[in-house]
DRENVEXMAR-388653 format. One record per residue (C-alpha): residue number from 1; residue in three letters; x, y, z. Coordinates in Angstrom, 3 decimals, always signed. Layout:
<sites>
<site NUM "ALA" <X Y Z>>
...
</sites>
This chain:
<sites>
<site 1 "UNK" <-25.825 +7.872 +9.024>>
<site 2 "UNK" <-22.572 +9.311 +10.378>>
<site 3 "UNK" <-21.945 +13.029 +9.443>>
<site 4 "UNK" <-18.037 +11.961 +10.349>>
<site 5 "UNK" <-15.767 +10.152 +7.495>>
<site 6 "UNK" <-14.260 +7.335 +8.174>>
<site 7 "UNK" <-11.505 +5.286 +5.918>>
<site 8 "UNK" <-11.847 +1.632 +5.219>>
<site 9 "UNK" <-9.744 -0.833 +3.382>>
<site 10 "UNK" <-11.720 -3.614 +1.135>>
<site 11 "UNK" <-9.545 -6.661 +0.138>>
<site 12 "UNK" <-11.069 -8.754 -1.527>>
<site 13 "UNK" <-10.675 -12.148 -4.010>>
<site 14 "UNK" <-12.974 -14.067 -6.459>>
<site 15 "UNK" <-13.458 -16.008 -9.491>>
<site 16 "UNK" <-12.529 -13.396 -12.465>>
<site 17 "UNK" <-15.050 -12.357 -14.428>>
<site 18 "UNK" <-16.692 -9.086 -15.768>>
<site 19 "UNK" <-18.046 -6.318 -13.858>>
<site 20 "UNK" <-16.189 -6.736 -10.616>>
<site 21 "UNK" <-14.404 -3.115 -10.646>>
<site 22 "UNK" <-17.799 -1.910 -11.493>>
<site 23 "UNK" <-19.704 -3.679 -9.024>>
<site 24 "UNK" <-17.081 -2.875 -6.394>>
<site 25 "UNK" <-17.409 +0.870 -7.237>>
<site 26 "UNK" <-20.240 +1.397 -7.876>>
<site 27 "UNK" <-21.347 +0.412 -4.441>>
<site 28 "UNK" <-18.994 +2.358 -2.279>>
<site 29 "UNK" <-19.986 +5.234 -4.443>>
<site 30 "UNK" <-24.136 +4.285 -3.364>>
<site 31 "UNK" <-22.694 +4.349 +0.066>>
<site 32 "UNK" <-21.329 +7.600 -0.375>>
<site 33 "UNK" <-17.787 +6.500 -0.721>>
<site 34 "UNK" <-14.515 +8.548 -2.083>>
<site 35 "UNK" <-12.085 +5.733 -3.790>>
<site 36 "UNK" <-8.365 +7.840 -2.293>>
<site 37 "UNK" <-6.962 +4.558 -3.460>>
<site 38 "UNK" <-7.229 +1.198 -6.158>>
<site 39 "UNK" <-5.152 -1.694 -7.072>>
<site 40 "UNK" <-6.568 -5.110 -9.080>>
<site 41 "UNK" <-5.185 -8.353 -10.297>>
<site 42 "UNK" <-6.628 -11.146 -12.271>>
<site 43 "UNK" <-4.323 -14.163 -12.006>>
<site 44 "UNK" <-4.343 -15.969 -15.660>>
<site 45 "UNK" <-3.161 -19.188 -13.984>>
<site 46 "UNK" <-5.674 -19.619 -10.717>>
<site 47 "UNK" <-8.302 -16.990 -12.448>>
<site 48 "UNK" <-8.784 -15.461 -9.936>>
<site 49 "UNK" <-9.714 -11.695 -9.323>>
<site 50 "UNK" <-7.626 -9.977 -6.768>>
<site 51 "UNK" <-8.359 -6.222 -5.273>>
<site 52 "UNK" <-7.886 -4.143 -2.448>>
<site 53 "UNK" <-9.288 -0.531 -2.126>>
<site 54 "UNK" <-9.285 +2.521 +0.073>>
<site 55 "UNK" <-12.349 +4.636 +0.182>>
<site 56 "UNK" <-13.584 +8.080 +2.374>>
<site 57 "UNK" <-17.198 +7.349 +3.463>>
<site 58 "UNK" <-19.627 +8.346 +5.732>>
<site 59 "UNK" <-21.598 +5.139 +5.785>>
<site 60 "UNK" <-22.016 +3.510 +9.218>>
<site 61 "UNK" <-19.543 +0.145 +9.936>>
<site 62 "UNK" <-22.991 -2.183 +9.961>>
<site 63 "UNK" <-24.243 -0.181 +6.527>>
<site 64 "UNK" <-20.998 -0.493 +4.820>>
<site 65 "UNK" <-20.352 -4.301 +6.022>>
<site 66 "UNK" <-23.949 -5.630 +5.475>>
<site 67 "UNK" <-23.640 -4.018 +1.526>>
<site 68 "UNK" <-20.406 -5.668 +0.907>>
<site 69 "UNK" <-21.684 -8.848 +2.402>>
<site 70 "UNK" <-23.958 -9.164 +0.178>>
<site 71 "UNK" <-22.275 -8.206 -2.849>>
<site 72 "UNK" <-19.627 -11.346 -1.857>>
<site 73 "UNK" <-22.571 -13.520 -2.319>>
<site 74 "UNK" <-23.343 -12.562 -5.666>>
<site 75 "UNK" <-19.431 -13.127 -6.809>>
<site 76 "UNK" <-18.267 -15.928 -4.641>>
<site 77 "UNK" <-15.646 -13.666 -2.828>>
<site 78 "UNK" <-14.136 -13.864 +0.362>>
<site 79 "UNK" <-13.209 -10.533 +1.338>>
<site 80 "UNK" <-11.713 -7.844 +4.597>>
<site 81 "UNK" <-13.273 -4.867 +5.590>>
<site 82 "UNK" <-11.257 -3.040 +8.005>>
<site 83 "UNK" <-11.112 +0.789 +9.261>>
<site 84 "UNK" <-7.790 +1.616 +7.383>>
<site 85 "UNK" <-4.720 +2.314 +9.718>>
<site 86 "UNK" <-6.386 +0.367 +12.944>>
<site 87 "UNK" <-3.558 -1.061 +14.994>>
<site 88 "UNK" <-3.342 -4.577 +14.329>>
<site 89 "UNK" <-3.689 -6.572 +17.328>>
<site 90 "UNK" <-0.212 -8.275 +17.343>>
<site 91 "UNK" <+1.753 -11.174 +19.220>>
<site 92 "UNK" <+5.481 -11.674 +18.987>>
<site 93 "UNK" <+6.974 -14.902 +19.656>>
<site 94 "UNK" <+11.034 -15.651 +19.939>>
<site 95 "UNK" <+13.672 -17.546 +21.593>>
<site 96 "UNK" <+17.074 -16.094 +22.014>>
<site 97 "UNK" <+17.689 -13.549 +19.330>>
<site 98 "UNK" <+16.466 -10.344 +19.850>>
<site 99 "UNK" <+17.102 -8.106 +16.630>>
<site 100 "UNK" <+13.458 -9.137 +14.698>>
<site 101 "UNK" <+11.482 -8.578 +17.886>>
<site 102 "UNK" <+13.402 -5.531 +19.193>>
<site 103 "UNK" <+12.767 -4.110 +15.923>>
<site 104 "UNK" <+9.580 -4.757 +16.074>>
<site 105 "UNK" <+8.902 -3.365 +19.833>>
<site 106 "UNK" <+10.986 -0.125 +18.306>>
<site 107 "UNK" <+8.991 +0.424 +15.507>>
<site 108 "UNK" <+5.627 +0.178 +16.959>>
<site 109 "UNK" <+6.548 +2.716 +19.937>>
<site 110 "UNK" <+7.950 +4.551 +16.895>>
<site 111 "UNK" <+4.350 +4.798 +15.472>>
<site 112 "UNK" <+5.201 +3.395 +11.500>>
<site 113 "UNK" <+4.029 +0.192 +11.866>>
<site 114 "UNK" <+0.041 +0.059 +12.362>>
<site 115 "UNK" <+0.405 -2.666 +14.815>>
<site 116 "UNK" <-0.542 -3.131 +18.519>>
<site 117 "UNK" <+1.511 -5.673 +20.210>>
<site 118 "UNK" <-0.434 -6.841 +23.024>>
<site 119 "UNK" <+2.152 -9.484 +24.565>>
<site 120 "UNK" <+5.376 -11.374 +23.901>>
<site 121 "UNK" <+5.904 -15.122 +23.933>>
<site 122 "UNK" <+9.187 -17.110 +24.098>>
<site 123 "UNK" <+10.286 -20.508 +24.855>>
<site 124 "UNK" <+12.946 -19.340 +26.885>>
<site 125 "UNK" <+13.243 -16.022 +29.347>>
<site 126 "UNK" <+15.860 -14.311 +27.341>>
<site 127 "UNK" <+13.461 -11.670 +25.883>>
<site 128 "UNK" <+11.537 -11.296 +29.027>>
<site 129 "UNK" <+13.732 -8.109 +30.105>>
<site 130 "UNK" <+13.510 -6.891 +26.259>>
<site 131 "UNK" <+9.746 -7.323 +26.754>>
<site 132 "UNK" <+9.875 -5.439 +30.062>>
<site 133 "UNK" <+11.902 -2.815 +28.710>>
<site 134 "UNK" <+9.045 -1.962 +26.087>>
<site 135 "UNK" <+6.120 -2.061 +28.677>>
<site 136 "UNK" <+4.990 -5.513 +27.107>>
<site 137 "UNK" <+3.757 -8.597 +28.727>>
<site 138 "UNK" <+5.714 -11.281 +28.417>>
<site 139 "UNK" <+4.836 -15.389 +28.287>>
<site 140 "UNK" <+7.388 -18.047 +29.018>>
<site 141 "UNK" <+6.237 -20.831 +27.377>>
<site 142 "UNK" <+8.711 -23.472 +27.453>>
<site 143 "UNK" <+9.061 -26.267 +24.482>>
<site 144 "UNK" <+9.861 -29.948 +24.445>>
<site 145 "UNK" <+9.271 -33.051 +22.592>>
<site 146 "UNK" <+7.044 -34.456 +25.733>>
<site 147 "UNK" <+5.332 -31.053 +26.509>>
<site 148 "UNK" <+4.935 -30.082 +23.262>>
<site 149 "UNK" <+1.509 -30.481 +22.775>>
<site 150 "UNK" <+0.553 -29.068 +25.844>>
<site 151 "UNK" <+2.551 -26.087 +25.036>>
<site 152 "UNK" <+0.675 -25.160 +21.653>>
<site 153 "UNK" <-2.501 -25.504 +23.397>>
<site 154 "UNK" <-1.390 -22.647 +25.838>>
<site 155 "UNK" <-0.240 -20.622 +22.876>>
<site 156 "UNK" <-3.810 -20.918 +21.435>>
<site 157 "UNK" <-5.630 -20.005 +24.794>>
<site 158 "UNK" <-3.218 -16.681 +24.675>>
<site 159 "UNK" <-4.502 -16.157 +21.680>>
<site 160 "UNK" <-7.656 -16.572 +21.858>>
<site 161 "UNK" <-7.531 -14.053 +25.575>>
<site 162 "UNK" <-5.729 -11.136 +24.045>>
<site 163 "UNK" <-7.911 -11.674 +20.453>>
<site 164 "UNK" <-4.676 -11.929 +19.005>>
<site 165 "UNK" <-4.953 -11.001 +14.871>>
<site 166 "UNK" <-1.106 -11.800 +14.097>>
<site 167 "UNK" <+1.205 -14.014 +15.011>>
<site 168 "UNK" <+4.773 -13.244 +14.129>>
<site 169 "UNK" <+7.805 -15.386 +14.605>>
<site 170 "UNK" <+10.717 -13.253 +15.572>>
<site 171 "UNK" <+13.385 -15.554 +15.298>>
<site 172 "UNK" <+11.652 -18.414 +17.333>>
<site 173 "UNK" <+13.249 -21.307 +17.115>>
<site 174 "UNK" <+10.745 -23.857 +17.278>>
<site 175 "UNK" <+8.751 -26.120 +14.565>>
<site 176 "UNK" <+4.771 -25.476 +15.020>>
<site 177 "UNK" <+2.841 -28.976 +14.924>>
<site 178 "UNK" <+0.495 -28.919 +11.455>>
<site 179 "UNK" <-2.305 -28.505 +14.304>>
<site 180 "UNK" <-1.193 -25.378 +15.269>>
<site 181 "UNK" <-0.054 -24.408 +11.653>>
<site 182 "UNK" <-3.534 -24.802 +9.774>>
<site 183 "UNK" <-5.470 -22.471 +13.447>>
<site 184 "UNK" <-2.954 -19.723 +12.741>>
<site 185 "UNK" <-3.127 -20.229 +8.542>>
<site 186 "UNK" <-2.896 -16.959 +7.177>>
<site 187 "UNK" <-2.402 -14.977 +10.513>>
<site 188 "UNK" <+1.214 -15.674 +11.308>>
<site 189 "UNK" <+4.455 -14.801 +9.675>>
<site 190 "UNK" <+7.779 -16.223 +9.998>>
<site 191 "UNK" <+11.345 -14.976 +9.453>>
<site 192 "UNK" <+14.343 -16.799 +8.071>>
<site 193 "UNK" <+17.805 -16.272 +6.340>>
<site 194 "UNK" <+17.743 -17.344 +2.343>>
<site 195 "UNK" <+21.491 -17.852 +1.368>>
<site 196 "UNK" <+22.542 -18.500 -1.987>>
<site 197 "UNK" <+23.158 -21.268 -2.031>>
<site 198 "UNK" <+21.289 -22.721 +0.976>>
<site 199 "UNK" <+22.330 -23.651 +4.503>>
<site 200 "UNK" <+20.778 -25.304 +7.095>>
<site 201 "UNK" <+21.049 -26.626 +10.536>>
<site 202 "UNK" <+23.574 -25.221 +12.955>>
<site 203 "UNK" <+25.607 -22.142 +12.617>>
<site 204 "UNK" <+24.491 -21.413 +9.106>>
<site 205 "UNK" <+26.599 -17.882 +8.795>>
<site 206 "UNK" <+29.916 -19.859 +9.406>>
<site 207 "UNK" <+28.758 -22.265 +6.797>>
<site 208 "UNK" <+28.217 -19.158 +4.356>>
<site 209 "UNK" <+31.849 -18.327 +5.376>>
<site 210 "UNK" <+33.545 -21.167 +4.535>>
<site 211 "UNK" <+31.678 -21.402 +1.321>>
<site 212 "UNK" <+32.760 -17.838 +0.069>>
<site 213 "UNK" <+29.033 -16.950 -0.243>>
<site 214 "UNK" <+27.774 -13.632 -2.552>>
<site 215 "UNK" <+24.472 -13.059 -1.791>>
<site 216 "UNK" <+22.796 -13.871 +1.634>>
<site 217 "UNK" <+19.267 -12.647 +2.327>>
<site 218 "UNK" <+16.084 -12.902 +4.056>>
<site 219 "UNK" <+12.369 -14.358 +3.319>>
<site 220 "UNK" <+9.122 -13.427 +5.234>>
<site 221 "UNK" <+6.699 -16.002 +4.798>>
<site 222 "UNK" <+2.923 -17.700 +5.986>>
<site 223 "UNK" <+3.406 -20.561 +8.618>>
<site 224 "UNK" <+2.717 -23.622 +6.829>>
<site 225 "UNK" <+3.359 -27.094 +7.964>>
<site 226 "UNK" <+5.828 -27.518 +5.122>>
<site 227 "UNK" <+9.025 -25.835 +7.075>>
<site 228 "UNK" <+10.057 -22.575 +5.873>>
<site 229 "UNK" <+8.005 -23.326 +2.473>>
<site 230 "UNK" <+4.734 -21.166 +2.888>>
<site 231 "UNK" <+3.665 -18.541 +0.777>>
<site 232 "UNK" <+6.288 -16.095 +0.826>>
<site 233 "UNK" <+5.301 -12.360 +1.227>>
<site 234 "UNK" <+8.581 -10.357 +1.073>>
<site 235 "UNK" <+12.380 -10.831 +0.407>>
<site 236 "UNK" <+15.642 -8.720 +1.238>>
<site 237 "UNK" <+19.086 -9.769 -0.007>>
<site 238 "UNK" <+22.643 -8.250 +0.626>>
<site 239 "UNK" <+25.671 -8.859 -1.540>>
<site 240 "UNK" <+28.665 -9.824 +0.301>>
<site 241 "UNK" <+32.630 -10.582 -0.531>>
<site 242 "UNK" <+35.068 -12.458 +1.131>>
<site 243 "UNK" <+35.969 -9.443 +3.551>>
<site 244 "UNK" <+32.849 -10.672 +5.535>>
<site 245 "UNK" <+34.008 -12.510 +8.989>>
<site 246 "UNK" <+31.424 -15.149 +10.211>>
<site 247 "UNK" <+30.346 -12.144 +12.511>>
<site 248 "UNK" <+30.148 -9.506 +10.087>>
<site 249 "UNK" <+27.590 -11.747 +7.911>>
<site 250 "UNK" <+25.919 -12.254 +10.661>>
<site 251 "UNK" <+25.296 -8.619 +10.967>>
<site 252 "UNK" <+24.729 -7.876 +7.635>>
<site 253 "UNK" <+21.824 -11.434 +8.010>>
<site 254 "UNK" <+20.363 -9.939 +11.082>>
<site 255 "UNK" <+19.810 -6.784 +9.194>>
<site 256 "UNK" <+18.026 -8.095 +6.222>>
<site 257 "UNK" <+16.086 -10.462 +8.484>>
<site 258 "UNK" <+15.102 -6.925 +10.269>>
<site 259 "UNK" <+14.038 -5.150 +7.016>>
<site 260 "UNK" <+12.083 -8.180 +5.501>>
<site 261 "UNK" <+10.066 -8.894 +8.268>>
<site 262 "UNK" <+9.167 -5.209 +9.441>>
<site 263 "UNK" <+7.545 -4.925 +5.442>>
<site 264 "UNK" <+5.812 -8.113 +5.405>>
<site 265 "UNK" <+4.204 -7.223 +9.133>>
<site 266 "UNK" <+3.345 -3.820 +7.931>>
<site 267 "UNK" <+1.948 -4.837 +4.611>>
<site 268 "UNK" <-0.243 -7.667 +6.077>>
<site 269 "UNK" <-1.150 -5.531 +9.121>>
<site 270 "UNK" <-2.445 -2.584 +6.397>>
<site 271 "UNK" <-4.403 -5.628 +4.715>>
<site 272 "UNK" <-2.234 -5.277 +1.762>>
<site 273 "UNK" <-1.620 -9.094 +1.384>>
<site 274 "UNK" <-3.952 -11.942 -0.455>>
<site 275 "UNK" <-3.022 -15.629 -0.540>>
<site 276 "UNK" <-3.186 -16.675 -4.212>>
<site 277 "UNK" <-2.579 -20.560 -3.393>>
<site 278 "UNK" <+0.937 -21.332 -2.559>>
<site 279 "UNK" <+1.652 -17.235 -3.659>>
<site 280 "UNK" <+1.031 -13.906 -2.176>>
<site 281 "UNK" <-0.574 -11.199 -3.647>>
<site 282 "UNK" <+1.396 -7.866 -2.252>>
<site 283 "UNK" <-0.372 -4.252 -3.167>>
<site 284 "UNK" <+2.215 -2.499 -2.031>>
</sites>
């Protein structure tokens, strides 16, 4: 045993029943384990158990793992065990747009967002200087209906070299096959604008123009096949009046789209996130 503490973060999920907390608990504490932080949820309408914890221990990685392991046997749970605050080893995809993945790039060099992003990916060049710019690796993978498939599969092989943990779509403007959807389920995060009410296709922020919009607004959610319809992790919304130019809600869209996404990558990346079905559960 390690005279050095280390912190860990436990997430874990289960059936609910009695004792969990206890059980939970009691073994860090066996392991000689300082809870510096709790949270719990039992879900009345899936029942299950939901909880992620913090803890100060001396216990070796293999010790700590193999106890835990076996403890998820006894209550059906599937669980994380992670050495709290390790940079998560990230990959950024985009097209054209650069304010989600500049952000990002910024806020990683910045140190407040426990990421590591090990490359950049984009199905056209216009990030590549961005990319440079930040000391990152960058990926043109081009995307069409005839070499789509072939395209994914490089994707995967990337991911698979750099042991890529997270995927997150900056702004890329591409539909992922369900293929590629259900290898990166629960590992990649997507971006887009949520207007009230809804538009779609082409030049959306001139739509919200002409319609005299309110509210505009941003959702981070899972990739799912269902477009835009996985399990959403974190919204930002921005009233707005009929001052706003096309160009002005643009700004004030790119913004949000900038805050929301930058929360849901941190919270995931801090293992702060469990999938509850089609829901999230967020200890923030």
């Amino acid at each position: 045993m390690s005279t050095a503490e280390t912190r860990y973060v436990l997430a874990l999920s289960c059936p609910d029943q009695p004792g969990i907390v206890h059980a939970v608990s009691g073994l860090l504490a066996e392991h000689g384990g300082n809870i510096t932080e709790s949270q719990q949820f039992g879900d009345p309408d899936t029942g299950l158990f939901f909880m992620r914890v913090e803890v100060m221990t001396v216990a070796a990685d293999s010790e700590l793992r193999a106890a835990v392991t076996s403890l998820a046997e006894r209550f059906s749970m599937t669980f994380k065990l992670d050495r709290a605050g390790r940079p998560m080893r990230t990959l950024v995809m985009g097209s054209k747009s650069e304010h989600c993945a500049n952000d990002l790039l910024f806020r990683e060099r910045a140190g407040t967002l426990p990421i590591d992003i090990v490359a950049m990916v984009g199905n056209h060049t216009t990030l590549s200087d961005l990319a440079g710019f930040y000391g990152k690796n960058f990926h043109h993978i081009p995307v069409t209906p005839e070499t789509k498939a072939d395209a994914e599969a490089e994707l995967l092989a990337l991911v698979a070299e750099l042991d890529v943990e997270l995927v997150v779509l900056a702004r890329y403007m591409q539909i992922l096959s369900p293929e590629l959807s259900a290898a990166l389920h629960g590992k990649a995060i997507n971006i887009h604008h949520s207007f009230l009410p809804s538009f779609k296709g082409a030049r959306p922020y001139f739509q919200a123009h002409d319609r005299g919009v309110k509210l505009i607004g941003a959702t981070a959610h899972y990739v799912t096949s269902d477009l835009d319809e996985g399990p959403i992790i974190e919204q930002e919304v921005e009233r707005v009046d009929h001052s706003h130019t096309p160009q002005s809600l643009t700004a004030v869209g790119a913004d949000v789209e900038r805050r929301a996404l930058a929360r849901a990558v941190r919270w995931h990346a801090d293992h702060r996130i469990l999938l509850d079905g089609h829901r999230t559960i967020v200890f923030r």
